[in-house]
C-alpha positions as a Markdown table, in Angstrom:
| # | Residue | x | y | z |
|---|---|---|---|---|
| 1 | Unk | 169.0 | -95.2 | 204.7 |
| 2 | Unk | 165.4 | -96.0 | 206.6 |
| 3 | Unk | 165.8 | -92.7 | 208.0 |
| 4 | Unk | 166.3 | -90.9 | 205.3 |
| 5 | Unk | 163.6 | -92.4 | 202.8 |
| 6 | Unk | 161.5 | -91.8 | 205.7 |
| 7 | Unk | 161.9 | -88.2 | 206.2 |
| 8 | Unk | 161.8 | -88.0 | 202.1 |
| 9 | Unk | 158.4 | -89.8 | 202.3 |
| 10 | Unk | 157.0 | -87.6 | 205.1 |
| 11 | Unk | 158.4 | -84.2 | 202.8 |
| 12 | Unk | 156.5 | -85.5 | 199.5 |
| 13 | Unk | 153.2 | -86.0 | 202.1 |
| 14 | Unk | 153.6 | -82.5 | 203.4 |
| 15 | Unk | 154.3 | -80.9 | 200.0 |
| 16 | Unk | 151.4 | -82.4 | 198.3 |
| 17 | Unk | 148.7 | -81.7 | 201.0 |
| 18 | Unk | 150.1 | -78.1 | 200.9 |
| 19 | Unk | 149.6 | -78.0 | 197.3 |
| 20 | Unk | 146.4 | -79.5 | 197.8 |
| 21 | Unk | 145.3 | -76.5 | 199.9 |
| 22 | Unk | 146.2 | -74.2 | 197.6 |
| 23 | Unk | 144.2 | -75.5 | 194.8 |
| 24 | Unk | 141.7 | -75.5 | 196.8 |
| 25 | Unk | 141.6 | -71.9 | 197.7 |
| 26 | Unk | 142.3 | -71.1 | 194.2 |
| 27 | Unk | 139.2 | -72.6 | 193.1 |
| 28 | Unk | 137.0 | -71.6 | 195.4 |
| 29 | Unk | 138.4 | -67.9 | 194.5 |
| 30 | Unk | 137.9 | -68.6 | 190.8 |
| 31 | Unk | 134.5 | -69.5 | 191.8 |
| 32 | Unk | 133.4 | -66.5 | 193.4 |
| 33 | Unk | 135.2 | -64.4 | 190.8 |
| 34 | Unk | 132.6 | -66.2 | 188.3 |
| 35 | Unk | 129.4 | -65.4 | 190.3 |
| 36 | Unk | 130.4 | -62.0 | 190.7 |
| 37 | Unk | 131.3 | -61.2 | 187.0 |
| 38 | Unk | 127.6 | -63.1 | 186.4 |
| 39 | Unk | 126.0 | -60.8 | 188.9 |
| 40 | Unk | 127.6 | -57.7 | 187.5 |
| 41 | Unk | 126.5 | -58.7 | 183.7 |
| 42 | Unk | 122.9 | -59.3 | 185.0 |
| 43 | Unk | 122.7 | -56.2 | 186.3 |
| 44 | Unk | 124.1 | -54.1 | 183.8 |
| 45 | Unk | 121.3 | -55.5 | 181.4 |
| 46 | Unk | 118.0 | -53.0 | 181.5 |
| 47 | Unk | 115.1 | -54.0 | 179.8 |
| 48 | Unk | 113.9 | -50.8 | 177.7 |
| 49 | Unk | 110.1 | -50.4 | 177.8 |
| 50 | Unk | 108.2 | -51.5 | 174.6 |
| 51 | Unk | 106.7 | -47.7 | 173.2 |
| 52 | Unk | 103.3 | -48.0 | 171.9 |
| 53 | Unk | 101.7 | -45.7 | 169.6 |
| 54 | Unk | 98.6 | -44.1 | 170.0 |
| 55 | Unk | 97.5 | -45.7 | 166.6 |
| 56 | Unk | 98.0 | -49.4 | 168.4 |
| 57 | Unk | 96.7 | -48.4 | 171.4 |
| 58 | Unk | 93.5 | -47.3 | 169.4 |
| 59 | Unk | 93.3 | -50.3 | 168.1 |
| 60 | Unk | 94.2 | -52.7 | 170.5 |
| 61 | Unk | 90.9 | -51.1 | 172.6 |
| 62 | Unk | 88.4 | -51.7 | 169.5 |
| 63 | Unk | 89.4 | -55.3 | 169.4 |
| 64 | Unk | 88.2 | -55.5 | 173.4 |
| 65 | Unk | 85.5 | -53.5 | 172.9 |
| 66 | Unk | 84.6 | -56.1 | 169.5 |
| 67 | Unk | 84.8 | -59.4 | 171.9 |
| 68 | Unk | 83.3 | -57.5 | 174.9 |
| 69 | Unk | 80.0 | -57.0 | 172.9 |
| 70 | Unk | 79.5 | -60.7 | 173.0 |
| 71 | Unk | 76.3 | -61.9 | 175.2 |
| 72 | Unk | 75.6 | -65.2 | 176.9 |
| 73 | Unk | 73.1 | -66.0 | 174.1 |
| 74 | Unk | 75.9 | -66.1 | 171.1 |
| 75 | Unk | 78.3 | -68.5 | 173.2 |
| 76 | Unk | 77.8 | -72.4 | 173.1 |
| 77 | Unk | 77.9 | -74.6 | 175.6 |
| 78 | Unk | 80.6 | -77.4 | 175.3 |
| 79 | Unk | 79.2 | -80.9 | 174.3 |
| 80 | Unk | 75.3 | -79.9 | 174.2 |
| 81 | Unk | 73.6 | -80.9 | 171.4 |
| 82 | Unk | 70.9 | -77.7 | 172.0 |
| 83 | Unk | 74.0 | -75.5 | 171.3 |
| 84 | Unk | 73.2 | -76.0 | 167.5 |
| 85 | Unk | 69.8 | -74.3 | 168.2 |
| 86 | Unk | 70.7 | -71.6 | 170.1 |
| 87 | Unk | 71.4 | -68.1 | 168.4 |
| 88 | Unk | 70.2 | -69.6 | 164.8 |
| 89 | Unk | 67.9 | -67.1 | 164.1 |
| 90 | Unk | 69.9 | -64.3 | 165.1 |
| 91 | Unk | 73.3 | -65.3 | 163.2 |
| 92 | Unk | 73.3 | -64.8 | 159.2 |
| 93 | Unk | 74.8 | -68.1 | 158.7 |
| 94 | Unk | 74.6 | -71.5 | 160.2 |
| 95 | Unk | 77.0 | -72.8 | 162.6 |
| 96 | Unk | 78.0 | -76.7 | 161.9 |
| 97 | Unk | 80.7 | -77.4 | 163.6 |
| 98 | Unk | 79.0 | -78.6 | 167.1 |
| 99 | Unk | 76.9 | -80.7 | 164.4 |
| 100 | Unk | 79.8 | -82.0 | 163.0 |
| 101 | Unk | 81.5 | -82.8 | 166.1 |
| 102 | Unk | 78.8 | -84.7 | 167.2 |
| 103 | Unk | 78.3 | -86.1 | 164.3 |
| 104 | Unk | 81.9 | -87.9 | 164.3 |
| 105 | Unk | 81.5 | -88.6 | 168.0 |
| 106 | Unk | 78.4 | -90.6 | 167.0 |
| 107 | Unk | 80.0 | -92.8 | 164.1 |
| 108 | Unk | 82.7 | -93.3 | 166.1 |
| 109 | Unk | 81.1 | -94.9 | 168.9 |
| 110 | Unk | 79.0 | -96.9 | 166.4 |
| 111 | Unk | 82.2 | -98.1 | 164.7 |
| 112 | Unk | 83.5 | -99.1 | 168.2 |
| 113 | Unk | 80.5 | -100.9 | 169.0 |
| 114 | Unk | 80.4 | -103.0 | 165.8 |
| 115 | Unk | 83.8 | -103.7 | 166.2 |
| 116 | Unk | 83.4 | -104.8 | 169.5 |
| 117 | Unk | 80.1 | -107.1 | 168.3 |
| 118 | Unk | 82.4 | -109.2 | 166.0 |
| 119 | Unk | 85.0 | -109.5 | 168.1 |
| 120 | Unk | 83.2 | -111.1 | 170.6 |
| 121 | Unk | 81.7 | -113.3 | 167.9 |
| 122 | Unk | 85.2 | -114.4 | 166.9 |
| 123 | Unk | 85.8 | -114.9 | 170.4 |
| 124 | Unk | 83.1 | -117.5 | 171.1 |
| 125 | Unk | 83.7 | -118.9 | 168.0 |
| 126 | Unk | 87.1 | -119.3 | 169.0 |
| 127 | Unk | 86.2 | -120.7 | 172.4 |
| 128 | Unk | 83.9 | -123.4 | 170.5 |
| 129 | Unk | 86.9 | -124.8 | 168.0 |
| 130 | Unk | 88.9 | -124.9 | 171.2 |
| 131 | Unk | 86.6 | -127.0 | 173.2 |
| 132 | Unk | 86.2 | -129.1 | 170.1 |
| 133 | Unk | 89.6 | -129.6 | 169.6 |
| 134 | Unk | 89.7 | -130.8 | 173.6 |
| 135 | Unk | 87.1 | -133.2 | 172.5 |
| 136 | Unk | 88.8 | -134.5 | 170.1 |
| 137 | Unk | 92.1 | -134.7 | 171.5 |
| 138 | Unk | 90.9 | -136.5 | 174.2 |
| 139 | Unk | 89.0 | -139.0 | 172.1 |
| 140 | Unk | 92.1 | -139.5 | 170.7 |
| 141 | Unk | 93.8 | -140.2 | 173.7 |
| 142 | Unk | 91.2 | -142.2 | 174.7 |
| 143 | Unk | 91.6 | -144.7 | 171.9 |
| 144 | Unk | 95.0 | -144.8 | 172.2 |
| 145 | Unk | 94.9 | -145.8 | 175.6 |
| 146 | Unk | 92.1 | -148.6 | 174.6 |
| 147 | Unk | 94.5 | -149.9 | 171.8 |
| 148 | Unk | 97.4 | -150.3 | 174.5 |
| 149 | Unk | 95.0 | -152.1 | 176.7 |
| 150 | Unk | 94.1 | -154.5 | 174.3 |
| 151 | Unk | 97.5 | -155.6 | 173.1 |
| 152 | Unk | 98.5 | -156.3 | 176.5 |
């Protein structure tokens, strides 16, 4: 009987590694089939040119033309505060926005510094209560310590 469960142990080793194979090979297969069929769908997809009319073309070539007129004069420089002044007399309105950008920048860093002003006011104020309260916490434990020496 040891012989035989043997050999049947042995057979149900071999038989699953062989099926093991297999799989194996079928999936690797299956795999390739799939990058194939995904290389043969990529290529079958041709991207048609985009047809432009003449009218859009026409255009498309006034708008360059519009923004290429601009000169170095008519452009601001970022964050200056001369950029307000430059081009005023040649534009037909006013230009406020570098005005009001600045503007904001400027209340904000005066907000920032008054808030900063009170809180280190509330700091040192804090810092004096504390040392007070050490004061008096120790005075404290001061006459405590005096009262115990006494009733001894």
């Amino acid at each position: 009987e040891e012989d035989l469960l043997n050999d049947v142990c042995r057979e149900v080793v071999e038989r699953w590694s062989d099926s093991q194979v297999v799989d194996s090979k079928e999936e690797k297969e299956d795999e390739v089939q799939a990058i194939a069929s995904m290389m043969e769908k990529q290529a079958r997809i041709v991207v048609k040119p985009k047809e432009v009319s003449q009218e859009e073309k026409q255009r498309k070539a006034a708008l360059l033309a519009q923004y290429a007129n601009v000169t170095d004069e008519e452009e601001y420089p970022y964050g200056l505060t001369t950029a307000v002044n430059i081009g005023l007399e040649k534009s037909l309105f006013r230009n406020t926005n570098v005005e009001d950008v600045l503007n904001a920048r400027k209340l904000e860093r005066e907000l920032l510094r008054d808030e900063f002003q009170k809180k280190k006011e509330q700091d040192k104020l804090q810092r004096e209560k504390d040392k007070l309260a050490k004061q008096e916490r120790k005075e404290k434990e001061k006459k405590r310590t005096q009262k115990g020496e006494r009733k001894r």
